[in-house]
N, C-alpha and C positions, 0 to 999 in steps of 0.2 A: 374832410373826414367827418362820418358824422355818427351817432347811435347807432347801433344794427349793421353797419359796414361788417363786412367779413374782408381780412386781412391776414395777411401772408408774409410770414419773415424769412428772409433770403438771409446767405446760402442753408441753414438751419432745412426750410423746407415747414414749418411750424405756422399753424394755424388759429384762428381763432375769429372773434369778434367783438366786436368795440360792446362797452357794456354803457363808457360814460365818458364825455370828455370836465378835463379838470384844469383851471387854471386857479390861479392866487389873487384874494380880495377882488373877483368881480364875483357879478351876477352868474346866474347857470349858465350854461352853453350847451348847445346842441350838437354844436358844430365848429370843426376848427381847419383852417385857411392856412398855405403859405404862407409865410413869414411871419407867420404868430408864433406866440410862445404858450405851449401847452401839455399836459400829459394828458394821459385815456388810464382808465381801468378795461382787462379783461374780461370776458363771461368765463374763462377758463384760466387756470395756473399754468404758464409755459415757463420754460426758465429760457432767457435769450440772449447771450455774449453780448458784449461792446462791438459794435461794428455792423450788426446787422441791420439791413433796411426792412422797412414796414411798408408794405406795397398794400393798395385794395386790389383783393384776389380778383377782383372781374377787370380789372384797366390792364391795360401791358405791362410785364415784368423787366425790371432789371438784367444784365447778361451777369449770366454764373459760370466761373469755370477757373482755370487753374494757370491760363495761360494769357496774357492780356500783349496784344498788340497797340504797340504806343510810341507816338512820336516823343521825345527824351530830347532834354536841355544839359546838358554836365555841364559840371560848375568845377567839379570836384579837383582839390589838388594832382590827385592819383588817377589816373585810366580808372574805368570801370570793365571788368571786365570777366569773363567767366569763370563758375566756379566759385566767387567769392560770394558771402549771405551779407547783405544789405536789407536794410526796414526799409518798407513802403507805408507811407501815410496817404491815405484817400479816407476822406470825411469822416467816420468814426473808426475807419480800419486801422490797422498796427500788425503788418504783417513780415513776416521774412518773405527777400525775397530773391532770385538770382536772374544774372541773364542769360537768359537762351541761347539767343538770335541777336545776329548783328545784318540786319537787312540793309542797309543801305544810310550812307553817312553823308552830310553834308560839312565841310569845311568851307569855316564863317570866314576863313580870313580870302579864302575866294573864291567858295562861293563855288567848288566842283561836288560832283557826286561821286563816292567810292560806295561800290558793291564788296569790296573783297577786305575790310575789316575784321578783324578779330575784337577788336576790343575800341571803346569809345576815347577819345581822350578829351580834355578840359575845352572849353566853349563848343565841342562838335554840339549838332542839330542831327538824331539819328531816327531812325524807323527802325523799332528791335521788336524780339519777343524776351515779356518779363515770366516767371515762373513765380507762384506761391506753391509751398506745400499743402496749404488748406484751399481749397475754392473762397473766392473773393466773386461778388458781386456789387456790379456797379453799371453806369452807362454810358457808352458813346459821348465824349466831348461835346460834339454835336447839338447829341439830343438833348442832354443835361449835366451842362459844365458844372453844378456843385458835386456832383457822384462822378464829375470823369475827366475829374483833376486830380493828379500824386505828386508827393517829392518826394524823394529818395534818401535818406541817412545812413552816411558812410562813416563810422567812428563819432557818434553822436554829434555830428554836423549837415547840415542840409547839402548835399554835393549834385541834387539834380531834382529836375521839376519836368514834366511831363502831364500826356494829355491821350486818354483813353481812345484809341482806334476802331479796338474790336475783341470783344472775348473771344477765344481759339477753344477747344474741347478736344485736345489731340487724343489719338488710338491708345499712347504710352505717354505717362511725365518721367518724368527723371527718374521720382523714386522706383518704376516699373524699370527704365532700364538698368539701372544701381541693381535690382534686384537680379534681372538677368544677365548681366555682368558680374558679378559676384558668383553666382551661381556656375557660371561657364569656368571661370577662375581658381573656383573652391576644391580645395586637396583632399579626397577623403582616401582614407586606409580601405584594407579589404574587408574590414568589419562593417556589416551593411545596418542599417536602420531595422532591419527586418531580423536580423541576427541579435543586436540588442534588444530589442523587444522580446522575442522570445525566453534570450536569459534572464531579461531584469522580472518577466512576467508585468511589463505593462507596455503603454505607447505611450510616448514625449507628448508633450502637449503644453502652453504657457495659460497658465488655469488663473485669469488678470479677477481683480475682486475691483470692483466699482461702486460710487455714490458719491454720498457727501462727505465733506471731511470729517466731521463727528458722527462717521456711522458707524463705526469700531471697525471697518476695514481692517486696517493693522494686527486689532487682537483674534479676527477671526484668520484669517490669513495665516498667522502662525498656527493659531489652533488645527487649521487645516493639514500645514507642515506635519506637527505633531501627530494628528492618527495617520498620516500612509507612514511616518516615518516607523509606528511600533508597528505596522502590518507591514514590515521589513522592504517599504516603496523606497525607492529613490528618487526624493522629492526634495528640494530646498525653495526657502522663503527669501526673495530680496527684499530687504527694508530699504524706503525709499533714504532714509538716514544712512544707513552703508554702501547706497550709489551715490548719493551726495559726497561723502568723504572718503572714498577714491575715484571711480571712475569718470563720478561727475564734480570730482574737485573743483575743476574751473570754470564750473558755471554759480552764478548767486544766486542763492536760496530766494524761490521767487520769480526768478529771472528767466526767460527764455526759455521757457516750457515745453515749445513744439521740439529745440535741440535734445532735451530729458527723455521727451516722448520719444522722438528718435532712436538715441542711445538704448533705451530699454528694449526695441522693437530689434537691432542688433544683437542684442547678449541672450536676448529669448531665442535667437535664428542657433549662436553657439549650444543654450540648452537643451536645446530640443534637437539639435542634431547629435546631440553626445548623449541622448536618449531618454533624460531627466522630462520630472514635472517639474517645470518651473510656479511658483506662485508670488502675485507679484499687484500691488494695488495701483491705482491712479482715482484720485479723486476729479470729480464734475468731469469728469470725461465725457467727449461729445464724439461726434457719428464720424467724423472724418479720422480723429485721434486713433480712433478705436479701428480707422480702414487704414490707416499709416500702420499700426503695430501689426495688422493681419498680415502687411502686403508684406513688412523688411522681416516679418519670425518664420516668413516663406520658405521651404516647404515643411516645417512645422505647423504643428493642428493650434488654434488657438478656443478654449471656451472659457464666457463671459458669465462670470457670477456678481446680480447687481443685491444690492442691498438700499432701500429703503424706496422710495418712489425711482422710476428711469426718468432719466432727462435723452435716453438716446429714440430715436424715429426712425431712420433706417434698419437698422440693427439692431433685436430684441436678444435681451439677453436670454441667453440658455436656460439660465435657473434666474429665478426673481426672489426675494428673501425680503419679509416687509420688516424686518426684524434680526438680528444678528446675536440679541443678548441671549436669545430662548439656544445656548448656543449650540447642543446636545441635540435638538431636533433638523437646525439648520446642515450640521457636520453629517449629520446622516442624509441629509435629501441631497448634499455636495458628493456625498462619497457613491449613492445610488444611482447620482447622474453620471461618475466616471465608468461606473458598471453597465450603464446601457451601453454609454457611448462606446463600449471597449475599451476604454483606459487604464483599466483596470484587468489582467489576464488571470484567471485560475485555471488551472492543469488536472485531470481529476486524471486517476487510472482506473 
């Protein structure tokens, strides 16, 4: 890696270029090598999670995607087996993760091959398909065993090690069939979507407020609440404090983030089909978070109000707000964007 590289951060999709490289009490460097120990400064501010790889944009990429075919060691007391969420560790990654597929098993104690497993048990040698909710990048065993080696944490124990195959990029994940499963399932009255709208005089929509954590998110959100609530909307504000202390009772403050993100992507599908504005914050929110809450508040409208710089690339927010204290100017370009957008209905005779 040297000065002047252009370089590319996986699955993120984020770009930039080496401004300098930097190590500790040596001389300068130009340049820095495999199995040295080094940092770079950017020519540009990106913001980049834990887990993502730094590719030079001109050499071959990493595989991204959601789906990882892998050969799988269990170790684990318990089968592993579908349905249940297990962490995947691969080189900076920390993700959830479940099993697909059970493609074909080998049984160590002799050593036959079964096609027709459900579920792995304790010393099998399997060929499956793993699932993350977020795209993971990494590569082929193969080509580069530091990025295409996992192990698996079942109840905060190591219960399985494994070796990357092949990223998959299927038509649907789960969450897409969850969504249309649910959908085919879901019980509605004769009150249609289109019949509320006209009485409440608006359209449902999950109106998410985005940034950093000290961007007043929180205070403007409510304020938001507050004017459709005196222009007689029906609008409520979820504080992430009162999903914490019920619905997300049992997760830890902190903890387990993409199941929060989940959860919320849920109760936005109830408000928005019971015809409400929901408003509802998530801080550092990134491009896939923000395509998880779109896909599960399905076939609810979602729009994105960011406050302060974006950190998202795929997805621009609706409305950008460099500022949130100016809060009188900001509440009216929020409330003039519900009006384009028609979320807002006035009736004249």
């Amino acid at each position: 890696m040297r000065e002047g590289d252009p370089v590319l951060f996986l699955p993120s999709g984020k770009r930039s270029t080496v401004a300098s490289i930097e190590a500790f009490n040596v001389p300068r460097r130009e340049a820095a090598f495999a199995g040295q120990s080094a940092g770079l400064t950017l020519k540009d501010q990106i913001y980049v999670q834990r887990g993502e790889i730094m590719c030079k944009a001109n050499e071959p990429l990493p595989l991204t995607g959601n789906q990882i075919r892998a050969n799988l060691l269990w170790l684990g007391r318990q089968p592993m087996v579908r349905g249940k969420r297990y962490k995947m560790k691969l080189a900076g990654i920390r993700q959830p993760v479940w099993l697909r597929d059970v493609l074909t098993v080998l049984d160590a104690s002799n050593l036959t091959t079964d096609a027709n497993r459900k579920q792995i048990e304790r010393h099998d040698v399997a060929e499956c398909i793993l699932e993350t909710l977020k795209p993971v990048s990494c590569d082929r065993a193969a080509d580069m065993p530091a990025t295409g080696r996992f192990v698996i944490i079942d109840s905060y124990e190591i219960a399985g090690g494994g070796t990357v195959m092949d990223v998959l990029r299927p038509e649907k994940t789960m969450v897409d069939e969850h969504v249309l499963q649910r959908e085919k399932a879901w019980v509605r009255s004769e009150i249609t979507l289109g019949m509320r709208s006209e009485t409440y005089r608006q359209r449902s929509a999950l109106v998410l407020i985005v940034g950093e954590p000290d961007a007043g998110a929180e205070r403007f959100a409510k304020a938001i609440e507050e004017r459709l609530f005196k222009q007689r909307r029906l609008a409520y504000y979820l504080g992430i404090s009162n999903a914490l202390a019920g619905l997300d009772a049992d997760l830890k403050v902190g903890g387990e983030r993409d199941e929060y993100v989940r959860r919320l992507g849920e109760v936005a599908h109830l408000f928005t089909d019971a015809g409400l504005i929901l408003i509802a914050t998530v801080s550092e929110v990134d491009d896939y978070e923000l395509e998880l809450i779109e896909k599960l508040n399905h076939p609810g409208e979602l729009l994105v109000v960011g406050i302060g710089e974006s950190r998202l690339t795929h997805r621009r927010p609706d409305l950008q707000i460099s500022d949130a204290n100016g809060q009188r100017d900001a509440l009216e370009r929020v409330t003039e964007l519900l009006q384009q957008k028609s979320y807002l209905l006035e009736y004249y005779l």
